[in-house]
MIDOSE-1310 file (N, C-alpha, C; in nm, 2 decimals, decimal comma, always signed):
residues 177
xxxx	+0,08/-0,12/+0,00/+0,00/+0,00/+0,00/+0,09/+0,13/+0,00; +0,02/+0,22/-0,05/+0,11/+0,35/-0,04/+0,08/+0,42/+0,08; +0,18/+0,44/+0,19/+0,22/+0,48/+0,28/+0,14/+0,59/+0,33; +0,07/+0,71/+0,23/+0,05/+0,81/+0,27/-0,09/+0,79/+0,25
xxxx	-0,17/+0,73/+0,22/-0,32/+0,66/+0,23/-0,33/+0,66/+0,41; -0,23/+0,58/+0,45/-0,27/+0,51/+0,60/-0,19/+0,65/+0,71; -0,15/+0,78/+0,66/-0,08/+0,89/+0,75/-0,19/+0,94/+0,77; -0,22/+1,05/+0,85/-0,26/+1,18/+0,87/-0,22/+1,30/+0,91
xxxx	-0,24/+1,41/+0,92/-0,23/+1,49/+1,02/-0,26/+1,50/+1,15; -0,13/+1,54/+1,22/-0,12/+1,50/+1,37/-0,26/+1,64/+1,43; -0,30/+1,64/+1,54/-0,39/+1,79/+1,59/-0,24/+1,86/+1,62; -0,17/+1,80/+1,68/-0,05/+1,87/+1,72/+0,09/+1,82/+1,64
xxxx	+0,12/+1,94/+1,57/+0,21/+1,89/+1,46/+0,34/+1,83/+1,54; +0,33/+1,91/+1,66/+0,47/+1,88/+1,75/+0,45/+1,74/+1,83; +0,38/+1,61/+1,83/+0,30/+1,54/+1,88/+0,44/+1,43/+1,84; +0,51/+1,34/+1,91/+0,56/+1,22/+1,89/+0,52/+1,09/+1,93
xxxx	+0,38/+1,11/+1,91/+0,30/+0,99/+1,93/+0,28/+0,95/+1,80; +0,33/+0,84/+1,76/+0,32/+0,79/+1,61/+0,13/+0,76/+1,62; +0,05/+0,71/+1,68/-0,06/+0,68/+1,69/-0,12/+0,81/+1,60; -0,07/+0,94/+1,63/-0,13/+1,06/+1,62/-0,13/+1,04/+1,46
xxxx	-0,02/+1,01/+1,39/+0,00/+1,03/+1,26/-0,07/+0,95/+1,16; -0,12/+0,79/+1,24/-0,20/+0,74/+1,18/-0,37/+0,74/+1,15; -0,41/+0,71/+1,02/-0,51/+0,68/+0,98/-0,59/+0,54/+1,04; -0,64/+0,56/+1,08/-0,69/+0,42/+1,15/-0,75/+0,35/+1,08
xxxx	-0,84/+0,42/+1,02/-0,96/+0,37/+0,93/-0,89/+0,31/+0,79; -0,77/+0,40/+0,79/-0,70/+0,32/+0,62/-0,62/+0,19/+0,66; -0,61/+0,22/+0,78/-0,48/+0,08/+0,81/-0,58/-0,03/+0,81; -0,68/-0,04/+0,88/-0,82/-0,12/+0,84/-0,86/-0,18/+0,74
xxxx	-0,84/-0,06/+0,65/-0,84/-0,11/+0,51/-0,77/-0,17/+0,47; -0,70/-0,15/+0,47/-0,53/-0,18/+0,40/-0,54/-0,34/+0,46; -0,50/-0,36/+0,59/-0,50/-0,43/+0,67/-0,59/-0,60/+0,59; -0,73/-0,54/+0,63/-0,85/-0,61/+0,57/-0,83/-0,68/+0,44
xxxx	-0,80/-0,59/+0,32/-0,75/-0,67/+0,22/-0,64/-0,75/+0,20; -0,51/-0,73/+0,27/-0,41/-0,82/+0,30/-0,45/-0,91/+0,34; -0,51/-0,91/+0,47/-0,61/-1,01/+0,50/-0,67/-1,13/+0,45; -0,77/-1,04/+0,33/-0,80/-1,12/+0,26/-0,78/-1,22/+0,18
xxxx	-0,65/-1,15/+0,10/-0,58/-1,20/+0,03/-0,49/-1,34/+0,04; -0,44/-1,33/+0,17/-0,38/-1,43/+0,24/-0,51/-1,54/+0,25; -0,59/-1,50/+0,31/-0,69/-1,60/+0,32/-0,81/-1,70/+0,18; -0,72/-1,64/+0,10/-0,74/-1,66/-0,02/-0,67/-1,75/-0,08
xxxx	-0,51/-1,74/-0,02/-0,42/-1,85/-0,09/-0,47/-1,98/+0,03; -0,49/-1,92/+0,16/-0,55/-2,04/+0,24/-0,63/-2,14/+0,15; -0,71/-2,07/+0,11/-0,87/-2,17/+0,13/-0,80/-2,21/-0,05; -0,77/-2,18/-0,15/-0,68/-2,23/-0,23/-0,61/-2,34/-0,17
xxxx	-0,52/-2,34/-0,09/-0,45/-2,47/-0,08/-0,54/-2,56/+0,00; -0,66/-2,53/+0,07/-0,72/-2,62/+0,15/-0,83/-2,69/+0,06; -0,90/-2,67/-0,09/-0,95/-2,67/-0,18/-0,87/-2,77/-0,24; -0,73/-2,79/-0,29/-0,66/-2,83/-0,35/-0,65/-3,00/-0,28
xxxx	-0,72/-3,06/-0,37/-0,69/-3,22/-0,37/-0,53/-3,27/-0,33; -0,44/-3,20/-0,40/-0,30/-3,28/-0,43/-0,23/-3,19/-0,28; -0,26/-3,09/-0,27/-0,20/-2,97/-0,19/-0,26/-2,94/-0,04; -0,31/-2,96/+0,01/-0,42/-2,90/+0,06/-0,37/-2,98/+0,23
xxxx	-0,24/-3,01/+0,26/-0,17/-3,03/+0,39/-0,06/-2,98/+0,39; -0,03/-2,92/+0,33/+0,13/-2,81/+0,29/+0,10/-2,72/+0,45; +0,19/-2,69/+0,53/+0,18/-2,53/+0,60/+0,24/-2,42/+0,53; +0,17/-2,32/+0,52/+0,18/-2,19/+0,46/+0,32/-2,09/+0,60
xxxx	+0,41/-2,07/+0,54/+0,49/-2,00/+0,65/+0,54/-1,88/+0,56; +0,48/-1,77/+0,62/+0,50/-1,64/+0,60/+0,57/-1,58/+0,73; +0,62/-1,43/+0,67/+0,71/-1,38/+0,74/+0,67/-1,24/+0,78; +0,67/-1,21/+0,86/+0,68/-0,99/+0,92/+0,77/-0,97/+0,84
xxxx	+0,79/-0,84/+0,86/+0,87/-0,76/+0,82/+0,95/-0,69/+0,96; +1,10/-0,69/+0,89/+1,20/-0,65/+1,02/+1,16/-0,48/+1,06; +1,20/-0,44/+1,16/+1,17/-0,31/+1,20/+1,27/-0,22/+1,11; +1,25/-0,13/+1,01/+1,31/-0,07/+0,92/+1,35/+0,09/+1,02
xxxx	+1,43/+0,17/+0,91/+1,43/+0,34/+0,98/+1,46/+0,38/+0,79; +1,33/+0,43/+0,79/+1,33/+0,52/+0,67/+1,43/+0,58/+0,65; +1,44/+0,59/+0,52/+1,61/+0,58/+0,44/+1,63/+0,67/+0,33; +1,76/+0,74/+0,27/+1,76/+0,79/+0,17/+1,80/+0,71/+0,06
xxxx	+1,74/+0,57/+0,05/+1,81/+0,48/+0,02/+1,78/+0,38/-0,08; +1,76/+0,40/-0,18/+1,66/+0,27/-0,27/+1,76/+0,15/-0,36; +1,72/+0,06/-0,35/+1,79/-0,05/-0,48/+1,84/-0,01/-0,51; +2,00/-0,04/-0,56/+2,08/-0,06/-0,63/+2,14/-0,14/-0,70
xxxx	+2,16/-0,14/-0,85/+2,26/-0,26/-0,90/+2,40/-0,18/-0,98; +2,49/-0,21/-0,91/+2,61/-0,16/-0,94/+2,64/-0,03/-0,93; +2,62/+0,07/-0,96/+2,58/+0,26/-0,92/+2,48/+0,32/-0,95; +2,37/+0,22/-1,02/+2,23/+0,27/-1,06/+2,17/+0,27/-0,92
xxxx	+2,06/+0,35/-0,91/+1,94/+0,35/-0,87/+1,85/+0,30/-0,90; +1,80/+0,15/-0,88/+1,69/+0,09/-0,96/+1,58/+0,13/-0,94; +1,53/+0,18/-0,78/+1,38/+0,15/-0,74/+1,42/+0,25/-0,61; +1,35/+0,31/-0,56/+1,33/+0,33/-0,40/+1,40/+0,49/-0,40
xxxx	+1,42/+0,52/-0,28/+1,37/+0,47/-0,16/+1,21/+0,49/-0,17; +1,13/+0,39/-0,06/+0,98/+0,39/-0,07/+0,92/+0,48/+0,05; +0,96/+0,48/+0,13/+0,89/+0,52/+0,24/+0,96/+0,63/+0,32; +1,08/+0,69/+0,33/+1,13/+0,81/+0,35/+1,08/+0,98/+0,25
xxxx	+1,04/+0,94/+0,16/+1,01/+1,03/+0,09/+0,83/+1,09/+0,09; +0,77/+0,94/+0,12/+0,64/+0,96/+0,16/+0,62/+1,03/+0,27; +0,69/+1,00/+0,39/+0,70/+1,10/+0,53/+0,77/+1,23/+0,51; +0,87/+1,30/+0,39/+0,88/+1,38/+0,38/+0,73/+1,46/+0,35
xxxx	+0,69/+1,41/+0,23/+0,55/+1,48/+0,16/+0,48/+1,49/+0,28; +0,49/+1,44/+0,37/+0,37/+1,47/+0,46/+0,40/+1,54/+0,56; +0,54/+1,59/+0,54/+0,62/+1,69/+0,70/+0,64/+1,61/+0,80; +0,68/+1,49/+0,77/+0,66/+1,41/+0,90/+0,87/+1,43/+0,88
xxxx	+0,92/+1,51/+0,94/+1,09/+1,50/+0,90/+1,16/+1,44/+1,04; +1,14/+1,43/+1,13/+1,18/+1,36/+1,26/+1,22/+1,20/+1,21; +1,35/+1,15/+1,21/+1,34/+0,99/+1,24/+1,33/+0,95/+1,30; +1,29/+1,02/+1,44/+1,27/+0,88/+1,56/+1,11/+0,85/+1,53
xxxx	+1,06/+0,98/+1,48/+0,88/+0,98/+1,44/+0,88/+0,88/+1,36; +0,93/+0,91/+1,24/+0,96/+0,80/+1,13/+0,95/+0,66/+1,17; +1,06/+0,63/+1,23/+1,07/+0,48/+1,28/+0,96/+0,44/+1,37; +0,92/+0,51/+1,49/+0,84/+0,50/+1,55/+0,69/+0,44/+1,45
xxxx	+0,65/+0,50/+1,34/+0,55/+0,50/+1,26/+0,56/+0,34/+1,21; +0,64/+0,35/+1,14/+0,69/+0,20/+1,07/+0,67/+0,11/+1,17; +0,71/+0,11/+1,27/+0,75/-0,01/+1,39/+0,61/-0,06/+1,44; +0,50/+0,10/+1,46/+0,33/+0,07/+1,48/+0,29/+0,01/+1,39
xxxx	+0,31/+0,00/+1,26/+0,26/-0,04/+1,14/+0,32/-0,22/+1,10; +0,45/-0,24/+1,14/+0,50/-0,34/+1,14/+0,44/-0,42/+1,27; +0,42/-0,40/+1,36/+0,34/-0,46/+1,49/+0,22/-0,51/+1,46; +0,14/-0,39/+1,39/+0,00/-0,43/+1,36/-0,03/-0,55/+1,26
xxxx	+0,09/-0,54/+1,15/+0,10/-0,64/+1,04/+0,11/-0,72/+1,10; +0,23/-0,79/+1,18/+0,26/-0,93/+1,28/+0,14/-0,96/+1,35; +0,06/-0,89/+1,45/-0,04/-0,94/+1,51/-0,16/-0,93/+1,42; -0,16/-0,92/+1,32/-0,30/-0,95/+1,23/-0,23/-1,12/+1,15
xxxx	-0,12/-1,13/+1,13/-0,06/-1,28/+1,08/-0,14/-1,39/+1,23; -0,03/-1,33/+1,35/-0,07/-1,39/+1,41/-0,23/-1,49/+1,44; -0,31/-1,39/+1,40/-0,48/-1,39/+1,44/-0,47/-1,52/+1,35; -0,42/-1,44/+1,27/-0,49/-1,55/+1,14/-0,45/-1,75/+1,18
xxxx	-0,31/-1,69/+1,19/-0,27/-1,86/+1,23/-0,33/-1,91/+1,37; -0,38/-1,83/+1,44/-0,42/-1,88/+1,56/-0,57/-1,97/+1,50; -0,63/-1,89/+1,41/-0,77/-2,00/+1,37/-0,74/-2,13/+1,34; -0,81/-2,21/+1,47/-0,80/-2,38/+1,40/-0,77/-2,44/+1,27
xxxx	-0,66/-2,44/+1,27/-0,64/-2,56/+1,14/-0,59/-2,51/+0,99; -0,56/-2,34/+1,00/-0,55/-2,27/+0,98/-0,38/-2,33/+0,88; -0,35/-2,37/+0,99/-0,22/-2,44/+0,94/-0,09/-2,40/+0,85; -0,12/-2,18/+0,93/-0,07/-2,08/+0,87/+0,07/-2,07/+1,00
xxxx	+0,15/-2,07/+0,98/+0,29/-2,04/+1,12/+0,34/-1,92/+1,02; +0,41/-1,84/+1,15/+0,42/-1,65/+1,16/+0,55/-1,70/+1,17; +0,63/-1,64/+1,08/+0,82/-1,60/+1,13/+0,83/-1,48/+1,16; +0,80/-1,47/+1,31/+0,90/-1,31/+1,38/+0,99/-1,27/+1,35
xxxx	+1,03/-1,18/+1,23/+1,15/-1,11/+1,21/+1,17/-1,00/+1,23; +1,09/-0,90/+1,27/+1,10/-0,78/+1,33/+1,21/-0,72/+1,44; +1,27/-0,81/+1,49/+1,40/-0,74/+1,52/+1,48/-0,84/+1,59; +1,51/-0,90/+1,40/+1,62/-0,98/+1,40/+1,77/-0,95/+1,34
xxxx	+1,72/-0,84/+1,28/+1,84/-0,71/+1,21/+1,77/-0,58/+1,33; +1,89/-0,51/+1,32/+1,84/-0,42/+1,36/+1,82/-0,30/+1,28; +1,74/-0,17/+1,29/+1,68/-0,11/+1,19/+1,88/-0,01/+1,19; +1,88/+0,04/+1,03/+1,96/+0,13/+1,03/+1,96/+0,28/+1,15
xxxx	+2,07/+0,30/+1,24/+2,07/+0,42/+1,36/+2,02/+0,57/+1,24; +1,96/+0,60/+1,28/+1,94/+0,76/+1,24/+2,04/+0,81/+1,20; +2,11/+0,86/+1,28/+2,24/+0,94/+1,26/+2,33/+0,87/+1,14; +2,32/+0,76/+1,11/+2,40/+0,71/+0,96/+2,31/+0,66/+0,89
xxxx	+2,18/+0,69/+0,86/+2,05/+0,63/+0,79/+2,09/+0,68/+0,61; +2,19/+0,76/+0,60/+2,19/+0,79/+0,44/+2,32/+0,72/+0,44; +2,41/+0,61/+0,51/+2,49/+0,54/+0,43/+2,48/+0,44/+0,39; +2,56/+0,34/+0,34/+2,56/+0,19/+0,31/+2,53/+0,17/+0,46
xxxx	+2,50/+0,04/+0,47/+2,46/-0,06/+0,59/+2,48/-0,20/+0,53; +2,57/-0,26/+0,64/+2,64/-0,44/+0,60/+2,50/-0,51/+0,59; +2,38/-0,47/+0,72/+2,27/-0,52/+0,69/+2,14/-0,53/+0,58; +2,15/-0,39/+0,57/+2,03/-0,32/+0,47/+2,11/-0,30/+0,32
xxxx	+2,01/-0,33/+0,21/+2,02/-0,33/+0,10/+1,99/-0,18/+0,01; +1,89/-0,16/+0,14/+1,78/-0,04/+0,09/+1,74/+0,01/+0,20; +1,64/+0,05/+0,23/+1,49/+0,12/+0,32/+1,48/-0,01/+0,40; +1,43/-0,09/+0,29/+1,31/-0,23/+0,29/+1,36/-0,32/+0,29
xxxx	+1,49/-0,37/+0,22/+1,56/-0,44/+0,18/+1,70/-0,49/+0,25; +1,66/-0,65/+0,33/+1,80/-0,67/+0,41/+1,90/-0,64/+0,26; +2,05/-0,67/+0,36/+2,13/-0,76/+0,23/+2,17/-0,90/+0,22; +2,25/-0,96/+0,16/+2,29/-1,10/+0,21/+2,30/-1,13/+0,32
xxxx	+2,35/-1,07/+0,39/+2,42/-1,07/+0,55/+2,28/-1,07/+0,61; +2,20/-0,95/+0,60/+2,04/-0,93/+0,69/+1,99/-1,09/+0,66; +1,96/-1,12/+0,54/+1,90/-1,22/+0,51/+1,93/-1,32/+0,56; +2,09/-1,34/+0,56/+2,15/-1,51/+0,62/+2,08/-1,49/+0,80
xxxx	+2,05/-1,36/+0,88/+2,04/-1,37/+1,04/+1,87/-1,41/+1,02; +1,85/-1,35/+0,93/+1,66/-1,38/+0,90/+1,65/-1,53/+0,91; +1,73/-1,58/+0,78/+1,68/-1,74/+0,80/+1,78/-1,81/+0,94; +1,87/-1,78/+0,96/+1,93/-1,86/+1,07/+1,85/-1,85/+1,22
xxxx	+1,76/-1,70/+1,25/+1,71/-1,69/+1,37/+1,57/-1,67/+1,34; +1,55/-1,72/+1,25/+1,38/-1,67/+1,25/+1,32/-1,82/+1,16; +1,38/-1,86/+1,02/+1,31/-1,96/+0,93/+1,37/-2,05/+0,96; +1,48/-2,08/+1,01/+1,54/-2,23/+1,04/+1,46/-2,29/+1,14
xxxx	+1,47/-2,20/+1,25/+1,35/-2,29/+1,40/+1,25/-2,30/+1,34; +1,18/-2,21/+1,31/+1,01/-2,24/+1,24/+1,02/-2,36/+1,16; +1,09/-2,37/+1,06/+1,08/-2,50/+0,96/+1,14/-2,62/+1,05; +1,20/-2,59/+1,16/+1,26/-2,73/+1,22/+1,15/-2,79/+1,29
xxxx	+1,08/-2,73/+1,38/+0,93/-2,75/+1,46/+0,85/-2,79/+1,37; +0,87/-2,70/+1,23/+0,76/-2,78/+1,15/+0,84/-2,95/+1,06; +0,94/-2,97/+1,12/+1,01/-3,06/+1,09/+1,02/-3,09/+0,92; +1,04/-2,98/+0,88/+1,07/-2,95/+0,76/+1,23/-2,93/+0,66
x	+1,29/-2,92/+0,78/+1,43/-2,90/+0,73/+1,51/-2,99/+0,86
Protein backbone atom coordinates (compact mmCIF):
# COMPACT_ATOMS: atom_id res chain seq x y z
CA UNK A 1 0.00 0.00 0.00
CA UNK A 2 1.11 3.48 -0.41
CA UNK A 3 2.16 4.82 2.79
CA UNK A 4 0.53 8.14 2.69
CA UNK A 5 -3.16 6.63 2.26
CA UNK A 6 -2.71 5.06 5.95
CA UNK A 7 -0.79 8.89 7.46
CA UNK A 8 -2.59 11.78 8.66
CA UNK A 9 -2.26 14.94 10.17
CA UNK A 10 -1.23 14.99 13.69
CA UNK A 11 -3.87 17.87 15.91
CA UNK A 12 -0.51 18.65 17.21
CA UNK A 13 2.06 18.91 14.56
CA UNK A 14 4.70 18.80 17.54
CA UNK A 15 3.04 15.36 18.78
CA UNK A 16 5.57 12.25 18.95
CA UNK A 17 3.04 9.95 19.32
CA UNK A 18 3.16 7.87 16.12
CA UNK A 19 -0.64 6.83 16.91
CA UNK A 20 -1.26 10.64 16.22
CA UNK A 21 0.02 10.31 12.64
CA UNK A 22 -1.99 7.39 11.76
CA UNK A 23 -5.09 6.83 9.81
CA UNK A 24 -6.86 4.22 11.47
CA UNK A 25 -9.56 3.71 9.26
CA UNK A 26 -6.97 3.19 6.16
CA UNK A 27 -4.83 0.81 8.07
CA UNK A 28 -8.22 -1.17 8.44
CA UNK A 29 -8.40 -1.13 5.13
CA UNK A 30 -5.33 -1.81 4.04
CA UNK A 31 -5.00 -4.32 6.67
CA UNK A 32 -8.52 -6.07 5.66
CA UNK A 33 -7.50 -6.68 2.21
CA UNK A 34 -4.09 -8.24 2.98
CA UNK A 35 -6.09 -10.11 4.98
CA UNK A 36 -8.05 -11.24 2.64
CA UNK A 37 -5.83 -12.00 0.29
CA UNK A 38 -3.78 -14.32 2.35
CA UNK A 39 -6.90 -15.99 3.17
CA UNK A 40 -7.41 -16.56 -0.18
CA UNK A 41 -4.22 -18.54 -0.85
CA UNK A 42 -5.54 -20.41 2.40
CA UNK A 43 -8.68 -21.71 1.34
CA UNK A 44 -6.78 -22.25 -2.29
CA UNK A 45 -4.48 -24.67 -0.76
CA UNK A 46 -7.18 -26.19 1.47
CA UNK A 47 -9.45 -26.73 -1.83
CA UNK A 48 -6.63 -28.34 -3.53
CA UNK A 49 -6.89 -32.17 -3.74
CA UNK A 50 -3.04 -32.79 -4.33
CA UNK A 51 -1.99 -29.68 -1.85
CA UNK A 52 -4.23 -28.98 0.63
CA UNK A 53 -1.74 -30.31 3.85
CA UNK A 54 1.32 -28.13 2.94
CA UNK A 55 1.82 -25.34 5.95
CA UNK A 56 1.75 -21.90 4.61
CA UNK A 57 4.93 -20.04 6.47
CA UNK A 58 4.95 -16.45 6.03
CA UNK A 59 7.08 -13.85 7.41
CA UNK A 60 6.76 -9.85 9.16
CA UNK A 61 8.65 -7.63 8.19
CA UNK A 62 12.01 -6.46 10.17
CA UNK A 63 11.73 -3.06 12.02
CA UNK A 64 13.06 -0.68 9.17
CA UNK A 65 14.26 3.42 9.83
CA UNK A 66 13.28 5.23 6.66
CA UNK A 67 16.13 5.83 4.45
CA UNK A 68 17.60 7.92 1.71
CA UNK A 69 18.13 4.82 0.18
CA UNK A 70 16.58 2.71 -2.66
CA UNK A 71 17.86 -0.50 -4.77
CA UNK A 72 20.77 -0.58 -6.33
CA UNK A 73 22.63 -2.63 -8.98
CA UNK A 74 26.09 -1.63 -9.43
CA UNK A 75 25.76 2.59 -9.24
CA UNK A 76 22.35 2.72 -10.64
CA UNK A 77 19.43 3.48 -8.74
CA UNK A 78 16.87 0.89 -9.57
CA UNK A 79 13.80 1.54 -7.37
CA UNK A 80 13.26 3.30 -4.02
CA UNK A 81 13.67 4.73 -1.62
CA UNK A 82 9.77 3.88 -0.71
CA UNK A 83 8.92 5.15 2.38
CA UNK A 84 11.29 8.06 3.53
CA UNK A 85 10.08 10.27 0.87
CA UNK A 86 6.39 9.64 1.56
CA UNK A 87 7.00 10.98 5.29
CA UNK A 88 8.76 13.83 3.76
CA UNK A 89 5.54 14.78 1.59
CA UNK A 90 3.74 14.74 4.56
CA UNK A 91 6.19 16.92 6.97
CA UNK A 92 6.65 14.12 9.04
CA UNK A 93 10.85 15.00 9.01
CA UNK A 94 11.82 13.55 12.58
CA UNK A 95 13.44 9.85 12.38
CA UNK A 96 12.69 8.81 15.63
CA UNK A 97 8.78 9.76 14.43
CA UNK A 98 9.59 8.05 11.29
CA UNK A 99 10.71 4.75 12.80
CA UNK A 100 8.40 4.96 15.54
CA UNK A 101 5.54 5.02 12.62
CA UNK A 102 6.93 1.99 10.71
CA UNK A 103 7.45 -0.13 13.85
CA UNK A 104 3.26 0.68 14.78
CA UNK A 105 2.61 -0.41 11.39
CA UNK A 106 4.97 -3.42 11.36
CA UNK A 107 3.43 -4.59 14.92
CA UNK A 108 0.05 -4.27 13.56
CA UNK A 109 0.97 -6.35 10.36
CA UNK A 110 2.61 -9.28 12.78
CA UNK A 111 -0.36 -9.37 15.14
CA UNK A 112 -2.97 -9.49 12.29
CA UNK A 113 -0.60 -12.82 10.84
CA UNK A 114 -0.66 -13.88 14.08
CA UNK A 115 -4.80 -13.87 14.40
CA UNK A 116 -4.94 -15.51 11.37
CA UNK A 117 -2.70 -18.58 12.35
CA UNK A 118 -4.20 -18.77 15.60
CA UNK A 119 -7.71 -20.00 13.74
CA UNK A 120 -7.98 -23.76 14.00
CA UNK A 121 -6.40 -25.63 11.39
CA UNK A 122 -5.49 -22.72 9.83
CA UNK A 123 -2.20 -24.40 9.39
CA UNK A 124 -0.68 -20.83 8.66
CA UNK A 125 2.87 -20.42 11.16
CA UNK A 126 4.17 -16.48 11.64
CA UNK A 127 8.17 -15.96 11.33
CA UNK A 128 8.97 -13.14 13.81
CA UNK A 129 11.47 -11.13 12.12
CA UNK A 130 11.00 -7.76 13.30
CA UNK A 131 14.01 -7.40 15.22
CA UNK A 132 16.18 -9.80 13.99
CA UNK A 133 18.37 -7.09 12.10
CA UNK A 134 18.43 -4.23 13.58
CA UNK A 135 16.79 -1.14 11.95
CA UNK A 136 19.56 1.33 10.32
CA UNK A 137 20.71 4.23 13.58
CA UNK A 138 19.38 7.58 12.39
CA UNK A 139 22.36 9.44 12.60
CA UNK A 140 24.03 7.08 9.61
CA UNK A 141 20.45 6.34 7.92
CA UNK A 142 21.85 7.91 4.41
CA UNK A 143 24.94 5.41 4.30
CA UNK A 144 25.60 1.92 3.06
CA UNK A 145 24.63 -0.55 5.95
CA UNK A 146 26.37 -4.45 6.03
CA UNK A 147 22.72 -5.21 6.85
CA UNK A 148 20.34 -3.17 4.65
CA UNK A 149 20.17 -3.32 0.95
CA UNK A 150 17.79 -0.45 0.89
CA UNK A 151 14.95 1.19 3.22
CA UNK A 152 13.05 -2.26 2.85
CA UNK A 153 15.59 -4.43 1.79
CA UNK A 154 17.96 -6.74 4.10
CA UNK A 155 21.29 -7.60 2.27
CA UNK A 156 22.94 -10.99 2.07
CA UNK A 157 24.25 -10.68 5.46
CA UNK A 158 20.45 -9.26 6.89
CA UNK A 159 18.97 -12.19 5.13
CA UNK A 160 21.47 -15.12 6.21
CA UNK A 161 20.45 -13.68 10.39
CA UNK A 162 16.61 -13.84 9.02
CA UNK A 163 16.83 -17.42 8.04
CA UNK A 164 19.28 -18.62 10.66
CA UNK A 165 17.15 -16.94 13.69
CA UNK A 166 13.78 -16.74 12.52
CA UNK A 167 13.08 -19.57 9.32
CA UNK A 168 15.42 -22.28 10.37
CA UNK A 169 13.52 -22.93 14.05
CA UNK A 170 10.12 -22.39 12.40
CA UNK A 171 10.84 -24.96 9.60
CA UNK A 172 12.60 -27.28 12.17
CA UNK A 173 9.33 -27.45 14.57
CA UNK A 174 7.56 -27.85 11.50
CA UNK A 175 10.08 -30.60 10.85
CA UNK A 176 10.66 -29.53 7.61
CA UNK A 177 14.27 -29.02 7.30
Amino acid sequence: PNLMQLLQAASNPLSMNPQDYLNQAAIENVYAEIRQRLESIMHTRDASGMNAAPPIVIHSYSYLMPRNFGHHILMWNIRGPWVLPQFLQFGIINPVLQQAICSVLTDRFYAMLCEMAAVPGANLHVVDVRATIPPVEAAIRDLKSVLWDDELHPSSDGYAIITEQGFVPTLQKLCIV
